[in-house]
N, C-alpha and C positions, 0 to 999 in steps of 0.2 A: 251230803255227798253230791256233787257236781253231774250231772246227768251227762251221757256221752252224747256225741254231735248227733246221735240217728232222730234223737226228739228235740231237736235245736227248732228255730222259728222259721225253717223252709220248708219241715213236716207239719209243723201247723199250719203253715199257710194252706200246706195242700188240704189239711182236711178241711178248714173253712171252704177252701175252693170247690171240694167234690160236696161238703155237705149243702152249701150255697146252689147246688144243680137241681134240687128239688123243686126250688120254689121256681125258679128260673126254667124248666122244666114243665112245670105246670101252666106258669104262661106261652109259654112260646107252644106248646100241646095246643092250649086253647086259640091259642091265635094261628097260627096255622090250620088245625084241622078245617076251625068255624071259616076263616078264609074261602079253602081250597073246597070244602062244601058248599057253601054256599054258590062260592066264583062258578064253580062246575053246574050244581044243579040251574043256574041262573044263565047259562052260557049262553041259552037259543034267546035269550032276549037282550034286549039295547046294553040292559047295565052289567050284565055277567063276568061280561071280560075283563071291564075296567075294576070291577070288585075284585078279582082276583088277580090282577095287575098290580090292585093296592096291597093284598093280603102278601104277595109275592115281595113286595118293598117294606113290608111289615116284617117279615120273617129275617129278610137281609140286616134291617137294621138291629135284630135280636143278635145275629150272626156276627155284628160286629161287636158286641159284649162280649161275646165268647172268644173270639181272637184278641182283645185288649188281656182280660181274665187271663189266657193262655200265654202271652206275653208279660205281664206280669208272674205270674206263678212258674209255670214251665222254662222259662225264656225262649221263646218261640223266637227267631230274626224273621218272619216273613214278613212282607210288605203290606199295606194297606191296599185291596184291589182298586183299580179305577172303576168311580160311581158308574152308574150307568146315567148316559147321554142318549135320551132321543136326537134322532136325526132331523125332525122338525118342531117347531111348538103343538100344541094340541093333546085333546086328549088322543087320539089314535095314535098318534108316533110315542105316548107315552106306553098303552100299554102294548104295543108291538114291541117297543124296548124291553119292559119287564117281562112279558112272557117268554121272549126268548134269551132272556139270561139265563145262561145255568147255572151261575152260582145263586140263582134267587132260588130256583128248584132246590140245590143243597143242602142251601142253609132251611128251607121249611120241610125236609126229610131230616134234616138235623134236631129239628125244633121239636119233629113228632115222637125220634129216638129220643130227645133227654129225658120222657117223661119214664119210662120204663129204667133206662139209667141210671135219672135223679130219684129214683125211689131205692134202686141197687144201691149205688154209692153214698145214700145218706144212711141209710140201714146198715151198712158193713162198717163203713164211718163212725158209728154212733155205738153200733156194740163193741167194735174194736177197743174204743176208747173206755169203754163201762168197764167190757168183759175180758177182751182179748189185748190187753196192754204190753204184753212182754213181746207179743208177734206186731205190735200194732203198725213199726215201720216199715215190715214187710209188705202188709197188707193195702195201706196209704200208698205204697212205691208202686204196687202193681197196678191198682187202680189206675193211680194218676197216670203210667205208662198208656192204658188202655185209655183213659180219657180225652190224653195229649193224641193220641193215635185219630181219634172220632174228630176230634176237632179239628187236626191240619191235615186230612183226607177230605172233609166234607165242608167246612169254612174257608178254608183258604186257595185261592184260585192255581189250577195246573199252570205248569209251564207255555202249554199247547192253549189256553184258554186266552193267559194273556197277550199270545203271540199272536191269535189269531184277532184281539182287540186293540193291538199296535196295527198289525197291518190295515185293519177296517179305516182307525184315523187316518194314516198315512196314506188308504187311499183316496178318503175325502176328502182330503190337502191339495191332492197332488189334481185331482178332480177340479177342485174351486181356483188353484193355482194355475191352470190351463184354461176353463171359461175365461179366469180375469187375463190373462194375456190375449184371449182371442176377440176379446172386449175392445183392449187398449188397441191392437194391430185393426180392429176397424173402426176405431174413432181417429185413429191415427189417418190412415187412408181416406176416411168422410171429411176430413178438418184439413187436413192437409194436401198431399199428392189429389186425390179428386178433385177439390177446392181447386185449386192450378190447373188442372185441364181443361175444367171444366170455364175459367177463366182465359184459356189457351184460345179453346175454339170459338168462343167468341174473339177475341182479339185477331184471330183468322179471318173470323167472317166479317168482319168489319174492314178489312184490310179487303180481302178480297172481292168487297162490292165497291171500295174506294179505289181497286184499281181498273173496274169495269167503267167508271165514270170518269179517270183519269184525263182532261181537259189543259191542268195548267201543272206548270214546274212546282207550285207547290201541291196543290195537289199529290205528286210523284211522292215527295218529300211526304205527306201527312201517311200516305201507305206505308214508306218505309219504314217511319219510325213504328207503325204500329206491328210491323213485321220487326222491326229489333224489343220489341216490348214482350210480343210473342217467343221468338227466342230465349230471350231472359227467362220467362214464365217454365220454358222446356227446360233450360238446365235448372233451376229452382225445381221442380218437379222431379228432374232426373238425383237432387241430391237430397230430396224429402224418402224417395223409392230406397238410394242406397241406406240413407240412415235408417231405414224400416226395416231393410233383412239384415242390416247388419245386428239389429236388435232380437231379428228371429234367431239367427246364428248368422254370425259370422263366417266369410266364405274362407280370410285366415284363417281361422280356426281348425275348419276342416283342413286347409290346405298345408300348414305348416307347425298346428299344436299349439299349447301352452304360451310359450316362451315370447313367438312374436305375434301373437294374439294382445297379451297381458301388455307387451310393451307397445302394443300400437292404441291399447286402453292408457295406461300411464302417461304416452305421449300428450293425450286430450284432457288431466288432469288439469286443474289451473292450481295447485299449489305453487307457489312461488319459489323456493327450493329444489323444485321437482320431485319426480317419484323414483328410485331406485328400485329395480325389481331382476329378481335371482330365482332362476328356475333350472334344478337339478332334480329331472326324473330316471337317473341312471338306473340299470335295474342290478339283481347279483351277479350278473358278469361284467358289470361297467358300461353296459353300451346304452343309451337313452331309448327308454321308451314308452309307448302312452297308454294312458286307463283308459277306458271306456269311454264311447265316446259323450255318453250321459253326464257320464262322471267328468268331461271336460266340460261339456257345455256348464254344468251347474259351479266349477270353480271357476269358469270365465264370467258369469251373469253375477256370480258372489262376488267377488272382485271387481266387477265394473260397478255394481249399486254401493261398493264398499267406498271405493275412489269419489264416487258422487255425494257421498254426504259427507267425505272429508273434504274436499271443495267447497261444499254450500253449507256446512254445518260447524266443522272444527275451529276454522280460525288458526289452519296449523301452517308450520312454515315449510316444512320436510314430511314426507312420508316414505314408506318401503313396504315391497310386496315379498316376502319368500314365497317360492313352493319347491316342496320334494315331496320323495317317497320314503315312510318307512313300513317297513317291510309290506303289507298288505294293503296298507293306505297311502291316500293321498294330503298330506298336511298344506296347508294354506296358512300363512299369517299376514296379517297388514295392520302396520305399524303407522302413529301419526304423533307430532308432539304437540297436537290441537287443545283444546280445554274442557276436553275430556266430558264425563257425564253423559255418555249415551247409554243406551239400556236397550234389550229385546222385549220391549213393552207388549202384550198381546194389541196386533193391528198395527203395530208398527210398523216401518217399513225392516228395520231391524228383526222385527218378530218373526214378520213374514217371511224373510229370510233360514231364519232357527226351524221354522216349520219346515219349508222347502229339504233343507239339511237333513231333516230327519224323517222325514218321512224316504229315505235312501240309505237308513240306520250311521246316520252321519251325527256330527257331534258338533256344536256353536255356542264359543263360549266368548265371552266380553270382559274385558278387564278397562275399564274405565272410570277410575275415582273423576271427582270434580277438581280442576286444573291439570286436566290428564296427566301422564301422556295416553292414550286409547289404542289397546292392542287386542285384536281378533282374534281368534285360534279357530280353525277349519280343519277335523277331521272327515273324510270320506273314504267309500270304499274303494280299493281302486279297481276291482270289477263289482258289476251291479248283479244281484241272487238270481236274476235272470240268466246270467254268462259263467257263475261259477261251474264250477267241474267237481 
């Protein structure tokens, strides 16, 4: 006779699963406790910490058996948490990182319950199946209930754990993302606009000791020109200054939004075609109006580095910029029918970009096979979690 679904192969799975906790159980007992022993009693000296830095990444990688086990057997959907990242090389920023993971703490408070567990659940397991056959699915169901409960409580990262390890990157981002512009704004200044003044006042001083000795008409003549040479130098300096804030922010920008911002960028495009660009931020009663002003700056600096590598990279004839709103957000797209094949490579100028994006819970996607055409997609918020309400 044909046995009913309750003893089908997803109750044995389980009991291999709960019987499998013993052994599994016993190491991770041993490997934790001897860790966190040792790591402790060894703390006051040099190597204590880093030993229980290691036993803590010991425990984790047990922890990750058990969430694969759990997704397998139970069908757990959660996610793989993000490794832990020291914030420098070295041993000290390594065990700075692992001591203050919590999920490393969990998973070797995890490690030290299975052993008392995996002894419960292989024993009710084992008789079940000897002694107690007719109850055996009941018993298998309860268990595994309780098991799955242990493991995605104490393996698997909160909601609040990982939000607080999004923001951390996103502030490192945004941190390294501002040095390197305050980098560029003074190599800009040192190489450029300074270079010229500094060029300026000499070409004064020389002009001006040539017109203390001024003798003959040429003479007269070798002053002037060095006083129109100096000029030139002024306005070449005065248009290095504008193109420098205009790359801090734009004073359009602030002045007039989006719209003729974007288009005073697409004007300086050198695609051959030119750049068509549509900007509807109507809001729900129809009337236009703006995000944030973060939120503008980083869709105007997206779309100007966007424009520039389809310029200097695409090979395309035509491009186009949308942007609207829908509902909460700010969408961005730019469109080119270049030859395609770019990518948000990490380091790229593209990647860098994807970072910046996100780390403002913003969204950067790239649709670019090879022979394009290459299309961008820009979500943002359209106020930043600083200004909501």
């Amino acid at each position: 006779m044909e046995r009913p679904p309750l003893y089908g192969a997803r109750m044995w799975r389980q009991v291999g699963h709960l019987m499998l906790n013993l052994p599994l159980g016993i190491a991770g007992f041993v490997l934790s406790v001897t860790a966190l022993s040792v790591g402790l009693g060894l703390s006051v000296t040099v190597i204590g910490l880093p030993v229980l830095a290691a036993g803590l990444a010991g425990s984790r990688a047990l922890g990750a058996q058990g969430r694969n086990r759990a997704r397998s057997v139970y069908g757990s959907r959660i996610d793989e948490p993000e490794p832990v990242r020291p914030r420098r090389p070295g041993m000290v920023a390594y065990t700075i990182a692992h001591l203050t993971d919590l999920l490393n703490w969990r998973s070797a408070l995890y490690n030290v319950l299975m052993l008392p567990w995996g002894i419960l659940s292989f024993a009710l397991s084992l008789v079940s199946v000897i002694v107690l056959w007719p109850v055996l699915p009941v018993v298998v169901r309860t268990m595994a209930a309780v098991d799955r409960i242990l493991i995605e409580s104490l393996l698997f990262p909160g909601a609040l754990a990982e939000r607080v390890r999004e923001l951390e990157d996103d502030r490192g981002t945004v941190v390294d993302t501002a040095a390197a512009d305050l980098r560029r704004i003074e190599r800009d200044l040192h190489d450029g606009a300074q270079a010229r003044l500094v060029a300026l006042a000499m070409d004064l001083g020389m002009a001006k000791e040539r017109l203390r000795e001024v003798e003959t008409q040429e003479d007269v003549a070798v002053a002037t020109r060095m006083v129109d040479n100096a000029h030139g130098e002024v306005k070449l300096a005065l248009q290095e200054l504008r193109d420098l804030a205009r790359g801090i922010h734009p004073a359009v920008l602030t002045d007039r939004g989006l719209d003729a911002a974007l288009s005073a960028v697409a004007a300086r495009c050198t695609v051959p075609g030119g750049v068509k660009v549509n900007v509807d931020l109507a809001g729900p009663d129809g009337e236009p109006e703006r995000p944030d002003s973060a939120v503008e700056g980083i869709a105007y600096f997206t779309v100007s580095e966007l424009l520039t590598n389809v310029s200097k990279h695409a090979g395309a004839r035509t491009a186009s910029v949308d942007v609207w709103r829908s509902d909460n957000q700010l969408m961005v797209l730019v469109h080119d029918d270049g030859k395609g094949g770019a990518a948000p490579y990490p380091g790229s100028g593209l990647g860098g970009l994807a970072e910046r994006i996100r780390a403002v819970d913003g969204v950067f996607l790239v649709n670019s096979p090879e022979g394009g055409p290459t299309t961008v997609t820009v979500e943002l918020p359209w106020r930043t979690r600083t200004t909501r309400r």
